[in-house]
C-alpha positions as CSV (number, residue, x, y, z in Angstrom):
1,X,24.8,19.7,107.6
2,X,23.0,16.9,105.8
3,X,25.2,14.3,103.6
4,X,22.9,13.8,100.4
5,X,23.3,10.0,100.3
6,X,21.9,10.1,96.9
7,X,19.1,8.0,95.8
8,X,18.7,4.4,96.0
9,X,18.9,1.9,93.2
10,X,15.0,1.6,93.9
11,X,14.9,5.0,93.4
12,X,17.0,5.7,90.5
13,X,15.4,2.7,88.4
14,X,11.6,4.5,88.8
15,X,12.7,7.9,88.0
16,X,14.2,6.2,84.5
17,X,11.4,4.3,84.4
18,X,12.8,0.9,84.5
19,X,12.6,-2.0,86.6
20,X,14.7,-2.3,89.3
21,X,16.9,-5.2,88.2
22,X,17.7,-3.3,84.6
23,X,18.7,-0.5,86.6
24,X,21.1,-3.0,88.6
25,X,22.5,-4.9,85.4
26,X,23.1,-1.1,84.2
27,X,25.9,-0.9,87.5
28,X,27.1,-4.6,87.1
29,X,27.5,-3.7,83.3
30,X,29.7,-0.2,84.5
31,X,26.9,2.0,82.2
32,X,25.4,3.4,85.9
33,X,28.1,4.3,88.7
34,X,26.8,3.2,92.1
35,X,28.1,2.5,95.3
36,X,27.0,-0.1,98.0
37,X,27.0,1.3,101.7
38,X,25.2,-0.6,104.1
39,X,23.9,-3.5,101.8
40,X,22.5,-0.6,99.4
41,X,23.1,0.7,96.5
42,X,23.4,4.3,96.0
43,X,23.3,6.4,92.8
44,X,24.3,9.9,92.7
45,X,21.5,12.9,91.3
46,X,24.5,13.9,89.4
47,X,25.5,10.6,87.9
48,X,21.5,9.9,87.2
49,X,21.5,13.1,85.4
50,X,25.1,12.1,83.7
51,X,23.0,8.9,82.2
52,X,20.0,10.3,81.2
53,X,22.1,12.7,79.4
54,X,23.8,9.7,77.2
55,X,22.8,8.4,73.8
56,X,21.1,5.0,74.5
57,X,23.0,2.3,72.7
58,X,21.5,1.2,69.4
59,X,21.0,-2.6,69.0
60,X,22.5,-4.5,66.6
61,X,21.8,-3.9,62.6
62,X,20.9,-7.0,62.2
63,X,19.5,-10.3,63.9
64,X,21.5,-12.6,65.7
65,X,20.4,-15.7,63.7
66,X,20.8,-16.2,60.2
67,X,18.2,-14.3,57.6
68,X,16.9,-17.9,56.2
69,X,15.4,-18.6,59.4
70,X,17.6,-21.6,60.2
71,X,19.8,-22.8,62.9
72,X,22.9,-24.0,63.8
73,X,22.2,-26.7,65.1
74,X,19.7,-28.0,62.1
75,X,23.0,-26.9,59.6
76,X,25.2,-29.0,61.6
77,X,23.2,-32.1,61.4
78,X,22.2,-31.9,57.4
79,X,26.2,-31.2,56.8
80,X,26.9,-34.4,59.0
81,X,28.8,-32.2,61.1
82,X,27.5,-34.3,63.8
């Protein structure tokens, strides 16, 4: 009988159609289970089909930076907070 080893990260990442590394920060990140055998990593069909099957997450509402277009830093300075 044949073990299905799954598919490789290599693997996995094309069929979602994302580079490889994305598909690797994905497992570091816990949103992709994986396991490593032999210096590989593996992903399950089943737990490829388990993510595809997953809302992607949303960003964020709203911009990381403030809406007036200025920066921290430049705030800090013309307060004389530094």
């Amino acid at each position: 009988m044949v073990r299905d080893e799954g598919l490789t990260l290599h693997e996995a990442a094309a069929e979602l159609g994302v580079h490889y590394m994305t598909a690797y920060r994905y497992v570091r990140l816990g949103q992709l289970d994986a396991v490593k055998r032999s210096g590989t990593w593996r992903v399950s069909r089943a737990e490829l089909d388990r993510f595809r099957a997953e809302p992607a997450e949303s960003p964020p509402s709203a911009p990381p930076w403030p809406a007036d277009g200025s920066t921290g830093a430049r705030n800090a300075v013309a307060s004389g907070g530094w």
